[in-house]
C-alpha positions in Angstrom: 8.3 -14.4 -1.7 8.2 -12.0 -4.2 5.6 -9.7 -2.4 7.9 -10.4 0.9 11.1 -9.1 -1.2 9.2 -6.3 -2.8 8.1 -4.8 0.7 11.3 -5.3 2.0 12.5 -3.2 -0.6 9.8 -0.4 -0.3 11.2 0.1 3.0 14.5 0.6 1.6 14.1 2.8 -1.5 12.9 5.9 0.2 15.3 6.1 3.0 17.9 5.5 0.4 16.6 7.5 -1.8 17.0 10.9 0.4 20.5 10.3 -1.4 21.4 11.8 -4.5 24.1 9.5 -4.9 24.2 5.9 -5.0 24.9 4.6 -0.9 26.2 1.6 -2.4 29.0 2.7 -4.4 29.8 4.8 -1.2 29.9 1.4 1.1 31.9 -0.5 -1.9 34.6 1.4 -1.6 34.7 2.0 2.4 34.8 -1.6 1.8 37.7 -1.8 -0.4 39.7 0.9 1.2 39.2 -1.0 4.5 39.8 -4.1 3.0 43.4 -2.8 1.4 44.2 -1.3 5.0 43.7 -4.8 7.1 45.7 -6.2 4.2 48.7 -3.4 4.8 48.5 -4.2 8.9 48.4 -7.5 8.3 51.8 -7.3 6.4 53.3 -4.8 9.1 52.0 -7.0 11.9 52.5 -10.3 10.6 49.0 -11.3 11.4 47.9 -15.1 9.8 47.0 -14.0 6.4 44.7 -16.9 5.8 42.8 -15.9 9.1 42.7 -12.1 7.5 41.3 -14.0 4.1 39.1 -16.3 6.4 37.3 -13.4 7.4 36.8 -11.2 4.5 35.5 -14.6 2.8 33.2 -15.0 5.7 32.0 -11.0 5.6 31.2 -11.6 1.8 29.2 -15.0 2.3 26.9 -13.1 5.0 26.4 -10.4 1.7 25.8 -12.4 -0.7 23.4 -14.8 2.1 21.5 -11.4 2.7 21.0 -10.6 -1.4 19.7 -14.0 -1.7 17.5 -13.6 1.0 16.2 -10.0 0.4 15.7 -10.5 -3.3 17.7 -12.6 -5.2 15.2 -16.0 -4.9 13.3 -13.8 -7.6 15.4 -15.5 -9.9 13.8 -19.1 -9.2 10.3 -17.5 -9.6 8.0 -20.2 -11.3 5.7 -17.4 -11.7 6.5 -15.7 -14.9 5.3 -12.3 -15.9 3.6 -13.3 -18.7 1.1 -16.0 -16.2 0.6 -12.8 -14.1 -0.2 -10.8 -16.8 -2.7 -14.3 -18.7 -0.4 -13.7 -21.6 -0.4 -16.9 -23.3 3.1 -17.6 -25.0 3.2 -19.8 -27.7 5.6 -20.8 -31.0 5.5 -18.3 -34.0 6.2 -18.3 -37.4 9.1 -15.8 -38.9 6.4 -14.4 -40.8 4.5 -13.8 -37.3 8.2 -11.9 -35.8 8.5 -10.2 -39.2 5.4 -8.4 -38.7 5.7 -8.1 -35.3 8.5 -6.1 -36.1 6.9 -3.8 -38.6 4.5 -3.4 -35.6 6.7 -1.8 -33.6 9.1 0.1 -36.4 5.5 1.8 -37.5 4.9 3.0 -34.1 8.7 3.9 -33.6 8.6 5.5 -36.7 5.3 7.9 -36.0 6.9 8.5 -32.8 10.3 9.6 -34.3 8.3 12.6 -36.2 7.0 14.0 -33.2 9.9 13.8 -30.4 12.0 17.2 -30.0 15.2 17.6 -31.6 18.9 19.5 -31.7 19.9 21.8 -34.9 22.1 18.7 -35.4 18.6 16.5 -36.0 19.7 14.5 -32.6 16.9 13.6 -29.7 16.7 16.6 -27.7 14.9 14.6 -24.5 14.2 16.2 -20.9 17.1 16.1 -18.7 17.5 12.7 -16.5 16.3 13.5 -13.1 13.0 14.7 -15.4 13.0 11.9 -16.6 13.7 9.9 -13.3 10.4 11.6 -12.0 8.4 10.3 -14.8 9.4 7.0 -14.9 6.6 5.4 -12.1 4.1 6.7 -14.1 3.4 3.5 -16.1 3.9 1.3 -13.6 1.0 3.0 -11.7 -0.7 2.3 -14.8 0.4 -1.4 -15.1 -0.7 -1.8 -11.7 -4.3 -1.5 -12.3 -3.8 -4.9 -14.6 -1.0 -6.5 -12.9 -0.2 -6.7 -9.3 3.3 -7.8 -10.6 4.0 -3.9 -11.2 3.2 -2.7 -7.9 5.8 -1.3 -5.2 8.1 1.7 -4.6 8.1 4.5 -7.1 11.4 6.4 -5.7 13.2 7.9 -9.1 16.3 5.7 -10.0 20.0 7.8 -9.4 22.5 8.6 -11.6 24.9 5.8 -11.8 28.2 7.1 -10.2 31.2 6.5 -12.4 29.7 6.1 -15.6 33.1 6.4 -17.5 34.0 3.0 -16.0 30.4 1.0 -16.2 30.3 2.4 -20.1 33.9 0.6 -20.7 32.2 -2.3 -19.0 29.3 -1.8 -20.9 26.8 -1.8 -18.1 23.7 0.7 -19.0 22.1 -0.1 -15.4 22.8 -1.7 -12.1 19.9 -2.0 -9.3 21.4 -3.4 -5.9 18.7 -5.2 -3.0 20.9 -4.4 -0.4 19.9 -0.7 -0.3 16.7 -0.8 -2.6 19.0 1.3 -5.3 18.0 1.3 -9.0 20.8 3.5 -11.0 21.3 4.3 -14.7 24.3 5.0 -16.6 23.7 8.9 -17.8 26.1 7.7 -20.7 23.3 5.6 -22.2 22.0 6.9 -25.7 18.7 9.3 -24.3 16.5 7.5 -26.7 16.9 4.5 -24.7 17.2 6.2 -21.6 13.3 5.8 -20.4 13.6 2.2 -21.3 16.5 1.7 -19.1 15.0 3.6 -16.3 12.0 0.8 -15.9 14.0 -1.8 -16.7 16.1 -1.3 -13.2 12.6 -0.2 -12.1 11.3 -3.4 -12.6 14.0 -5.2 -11.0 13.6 -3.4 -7.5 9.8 -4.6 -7.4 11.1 -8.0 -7.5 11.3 -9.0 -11.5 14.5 -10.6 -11.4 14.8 -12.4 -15.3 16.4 -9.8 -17.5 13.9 -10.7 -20.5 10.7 -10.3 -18.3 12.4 -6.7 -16.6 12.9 -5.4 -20.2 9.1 -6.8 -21.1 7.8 -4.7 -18.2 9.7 -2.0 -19.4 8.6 -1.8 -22.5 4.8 -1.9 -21.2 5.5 0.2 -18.1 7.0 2.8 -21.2 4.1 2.2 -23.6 1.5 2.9 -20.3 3.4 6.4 -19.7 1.8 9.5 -20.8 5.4 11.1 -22.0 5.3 10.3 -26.0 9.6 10.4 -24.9 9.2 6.7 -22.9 6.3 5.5 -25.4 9.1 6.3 -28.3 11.9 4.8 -26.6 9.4 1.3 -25.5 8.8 0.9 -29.4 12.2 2.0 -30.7 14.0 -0.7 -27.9 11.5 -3.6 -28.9 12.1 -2.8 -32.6 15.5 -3.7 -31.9 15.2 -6.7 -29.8 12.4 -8.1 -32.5 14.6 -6.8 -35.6 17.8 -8.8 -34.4 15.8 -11.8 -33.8 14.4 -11.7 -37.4 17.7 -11.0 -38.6 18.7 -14.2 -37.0 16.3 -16.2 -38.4 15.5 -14.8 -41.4 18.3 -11.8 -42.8 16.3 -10.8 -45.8 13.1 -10.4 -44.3 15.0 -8.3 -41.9 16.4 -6.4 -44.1 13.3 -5.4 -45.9 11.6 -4.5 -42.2 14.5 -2.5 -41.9 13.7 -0.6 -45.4 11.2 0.9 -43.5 12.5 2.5 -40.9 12.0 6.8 -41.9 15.0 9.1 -41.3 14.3 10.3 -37.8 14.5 7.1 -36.6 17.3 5.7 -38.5 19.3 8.4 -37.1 18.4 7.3 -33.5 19.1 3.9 -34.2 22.5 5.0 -35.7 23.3 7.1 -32.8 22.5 4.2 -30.4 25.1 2.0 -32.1 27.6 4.9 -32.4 27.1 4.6 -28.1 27.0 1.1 -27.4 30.1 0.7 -30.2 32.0 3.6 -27.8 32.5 0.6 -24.9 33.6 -2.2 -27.4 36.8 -3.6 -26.1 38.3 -6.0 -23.8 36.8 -4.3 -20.4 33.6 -5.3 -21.8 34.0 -8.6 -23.2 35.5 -9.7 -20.0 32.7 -8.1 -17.8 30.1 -9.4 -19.8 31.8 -13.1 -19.8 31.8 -12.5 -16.0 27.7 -11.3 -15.9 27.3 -14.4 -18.1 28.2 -17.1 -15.8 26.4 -14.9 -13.0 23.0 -15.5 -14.8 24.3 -18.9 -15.6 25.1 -19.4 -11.6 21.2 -18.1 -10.8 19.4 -20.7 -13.4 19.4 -18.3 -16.4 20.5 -20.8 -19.1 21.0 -18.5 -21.8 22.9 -16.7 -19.4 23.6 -12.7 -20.5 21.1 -13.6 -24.2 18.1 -13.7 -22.0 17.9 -9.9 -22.3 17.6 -10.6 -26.0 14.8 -13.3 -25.2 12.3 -10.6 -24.5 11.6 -11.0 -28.4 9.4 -13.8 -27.6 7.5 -12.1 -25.2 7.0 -8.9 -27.2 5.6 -11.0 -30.4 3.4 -12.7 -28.1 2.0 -9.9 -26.8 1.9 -8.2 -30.5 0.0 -11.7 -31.7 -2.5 -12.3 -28.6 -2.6 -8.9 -27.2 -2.7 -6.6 -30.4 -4.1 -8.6 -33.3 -6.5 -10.2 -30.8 -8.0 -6.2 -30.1 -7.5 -4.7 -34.1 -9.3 -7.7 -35.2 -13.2 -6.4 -36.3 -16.1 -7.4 -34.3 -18.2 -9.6 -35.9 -21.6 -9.2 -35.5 -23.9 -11.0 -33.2 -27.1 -12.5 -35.2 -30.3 -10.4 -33.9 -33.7 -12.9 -34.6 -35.7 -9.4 -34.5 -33.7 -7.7 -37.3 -35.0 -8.5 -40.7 -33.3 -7.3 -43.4 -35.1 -7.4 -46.8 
């Protein structure tokens, strides 16, 4: 299914994609201004208005039938992304996340020194269509290890109205129906490349918000552009840090005496923008996302974006310790030493 979902939205993405806006947001509101003008004849005419509701019930169920059928059975995937990947996922200590997180706040932090900045000391990154252009190049590079990464490489669009999906706090939206992937512009440019693959990774067909951010982050680390690898290890500093944080605060906070001034000033810039949308709008879109993931057999619900923790110590403990560890040398019967 997944390969079957993935093709069908290779097909889509390119015609789609001849757009520069988003063709969704276009037929959402043709939608709603069609919907609002039965309703008003309806009134005038005195049509039955539960025969008018009838039908607009009826033209959503065919929707949301054809998003469950084009790509939304992802979400029932038994397959994970770390099986494709023979990532073995196992329990860890908090002394295994701690320095997982110093793993990734050392690269973040080597990273932070070299990226391009304003005369204020802020990121100075390319511009987002740039950026957009880039964004396929790790996956490419994924593909060679995992077939999981493999599909359409069209660049994701700017997301239209970003005013009203930053109130909402939405960073990213990727529709099946038209094989769209869109990013909020408004999203803090340090996280920017990570948010491009992660909608990236949901149009080839990974569905589970904690395995799209994982294949972000390795689709970012795989790029060539030192801009995606600093925003893969700045965005899993994060997601490791606030899971140490909740397990252990003081370990935290020493990780977190760590963190150089570049990078502290990204990481307070980021919370400066995702403060910006605190509010009720938010709290009531992210209560309704919640019971979405919920209604799909997410448990955690809107948290599994955070559960990507796991999966980056994993790969930190059985994927990076396993390579840094030295090679021990094989015993050679003709070598004598004296």
């Amino acid at each position: 299914y997944p390969a079957l979902a993935r093709t069908v939205q290779d097909t889509l993405a390119p015609i789609t994609g001849k757009f520069d806006f988003c063709l969704w947001q276009m037929l959402l509101l043709a939608a709603f201004v069609l919907i609002l003008f039965t309703l008003a004849l309806a009134i005038l005419l005195r049509w039955n208005l539960l025969r008018w509701l009838g039908a607009w019930t009826a033209a959503a169920s065919v929707v949301l039938f054809l998003f469950m059928g084009m790509w939304g059975l992802n979400y029932y995937n038994e397959n994970t992304l770390a099986e494709s990947l023979r990532l073995e996922v196992t329990d860890f200590s908090n002394r295994e996340l701690k320095n997982a997180a110093i793993y990734y706040r050392d690269n973040a932090n080597t990273l932070a020194l070299q990226m391009r900045r304003d005369e204020d000391g802020g990121l100075d990154f390319a511009e987002f269509e740039t950026l957009a252009e880039q964004a396929g190049d790790g996956f490419d590079t994924m593909t060679f290890r995992c077939s999981a990464f493999a599909g359409d490489r069209t660049p994701v669009k700017k997301l239209g109205l970003s005013d009203f999906y930053t109130k909402m706090g939405f960073s990213g939206v990727t529709v099946a129906l038209t094989g769209e992937a869109a990013v909020n512009p408004d999203t803090f440019v340090g996280i920017l490349p990570f948010t491009m693959c992660h909608e990236m990774a949901h149009r080839i067909s990974i569905a589970k918000e904690d395995e799209a951010n994982f294949a972000a982050y390795l689709a970012c680390v795989s790029n060539d552009s030192k801009e995606f690898q600093y925003s893969a290890y700045l965005s899993a500093y994060i997601y490791c840090y606030n899971a140490l944080y909740k397990a252990d605060p003081a370990a935290a906070r020493e990780v977190a005496e760590g963190v150089n001034p570049k990078m502290r000033r990204d990481l307070d810039d980021n919370n400066e923008n995702v403060a910006k949308s605190d509010g009720p709008v938010k709290d009531k879109a992210h209560q309704s996302y919640d019971q979405y993931q919920k209604a799909v057999e997410q448990e955690k619900g809107i948290q599994t974006y955070d559960e990507v923790s796991t999966l980056l110590v994993n790969w930190y403990l059985h994927e990076i310790m396993a390579t840094d560890e030295p090679e021990v040398p094989q015993f050679d019967p003709y070598q004598v030493e004296y």
